[in-house]
C-alpha positions as CSV (number, residue, x, y, z in Angstrom):
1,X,25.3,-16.5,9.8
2,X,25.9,-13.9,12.3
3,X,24.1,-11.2,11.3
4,X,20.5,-10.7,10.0
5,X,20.3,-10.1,6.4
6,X,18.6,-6.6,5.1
7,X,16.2,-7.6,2.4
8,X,15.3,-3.9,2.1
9,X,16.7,-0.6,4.1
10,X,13.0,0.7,4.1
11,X,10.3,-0.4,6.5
12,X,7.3,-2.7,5.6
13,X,4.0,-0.8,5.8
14,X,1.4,-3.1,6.9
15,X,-2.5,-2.6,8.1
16,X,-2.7,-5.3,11.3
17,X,-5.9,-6.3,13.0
18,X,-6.7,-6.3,16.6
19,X,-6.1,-9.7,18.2
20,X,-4.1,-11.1,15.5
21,X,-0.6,-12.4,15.8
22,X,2.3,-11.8,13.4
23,X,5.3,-13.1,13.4
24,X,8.2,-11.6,12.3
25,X,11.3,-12.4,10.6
26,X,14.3,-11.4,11.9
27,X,16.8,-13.4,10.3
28,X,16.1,-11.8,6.6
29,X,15.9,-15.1,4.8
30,X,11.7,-15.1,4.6
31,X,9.8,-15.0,1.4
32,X,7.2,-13.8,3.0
33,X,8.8,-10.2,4.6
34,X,8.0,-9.2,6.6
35,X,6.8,-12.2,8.3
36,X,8.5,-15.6,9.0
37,X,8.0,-18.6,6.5
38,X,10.4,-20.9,8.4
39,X,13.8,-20.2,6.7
40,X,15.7,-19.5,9.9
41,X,15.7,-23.0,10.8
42,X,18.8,-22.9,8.3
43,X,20.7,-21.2,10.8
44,X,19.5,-22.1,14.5
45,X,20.6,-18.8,15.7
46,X,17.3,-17.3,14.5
47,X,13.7,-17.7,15.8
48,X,10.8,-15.4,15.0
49,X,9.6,-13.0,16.9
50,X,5.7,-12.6,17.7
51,X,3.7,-9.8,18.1
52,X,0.2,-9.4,19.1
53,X,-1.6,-7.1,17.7
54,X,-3.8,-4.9,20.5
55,X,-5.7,-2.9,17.7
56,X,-6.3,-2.4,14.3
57,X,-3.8,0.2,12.5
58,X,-0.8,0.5,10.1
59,X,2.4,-0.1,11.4
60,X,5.7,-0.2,10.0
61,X,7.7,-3.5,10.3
62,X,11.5,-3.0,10.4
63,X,13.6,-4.3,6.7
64,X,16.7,-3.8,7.8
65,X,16.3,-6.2,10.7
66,X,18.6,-4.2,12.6
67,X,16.6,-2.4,14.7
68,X,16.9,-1.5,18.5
69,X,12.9,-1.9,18.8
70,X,12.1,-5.0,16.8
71,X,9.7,-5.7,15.2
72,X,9.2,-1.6,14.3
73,X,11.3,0.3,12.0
74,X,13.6,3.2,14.4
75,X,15.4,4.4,11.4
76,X,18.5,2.5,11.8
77,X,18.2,1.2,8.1
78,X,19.5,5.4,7.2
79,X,22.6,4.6,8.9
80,X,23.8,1.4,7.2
């Protein structure tokens, strides 16, 4: 697999808490989108990426996985 795969062109909304870390999927395969549940050991060419959290808020998570500003949603999903 070269490329990521797009469960969905729309971004995850999700309400994160300060100090807590996420990790997100960014191969596509993941049950658990927009997070990482291992399924990119399939291909070795994807690894999850973390993110920290530094307060509490909603954020969007990117469901295209072809964003330029992983793990957030830039709109790139409109153009595919």
């Amino acid at each position: 697999m070269n490329k990521p795969i797009s469960p969905q062109k729309s971004p995850y909304k999700v309400m994160v808490e300060k100090g807590k870390t996420y990790f997100w999927c960014t191969c596509g395969l993941s049950n658990k989108q927009p997070f990482c549940d291992g399924s990119h050991k399939k291909d070795a060419k994807f690894r999850s990426l973390k993110y920290l959290a530094d307060e509490t808020k909603e954020v969007f998570f990117c469901g295209c996985k072809m964003t330029e500003h992983s793990p957030f949603c830039d709109g790139t999903h409109s153009k595919l």
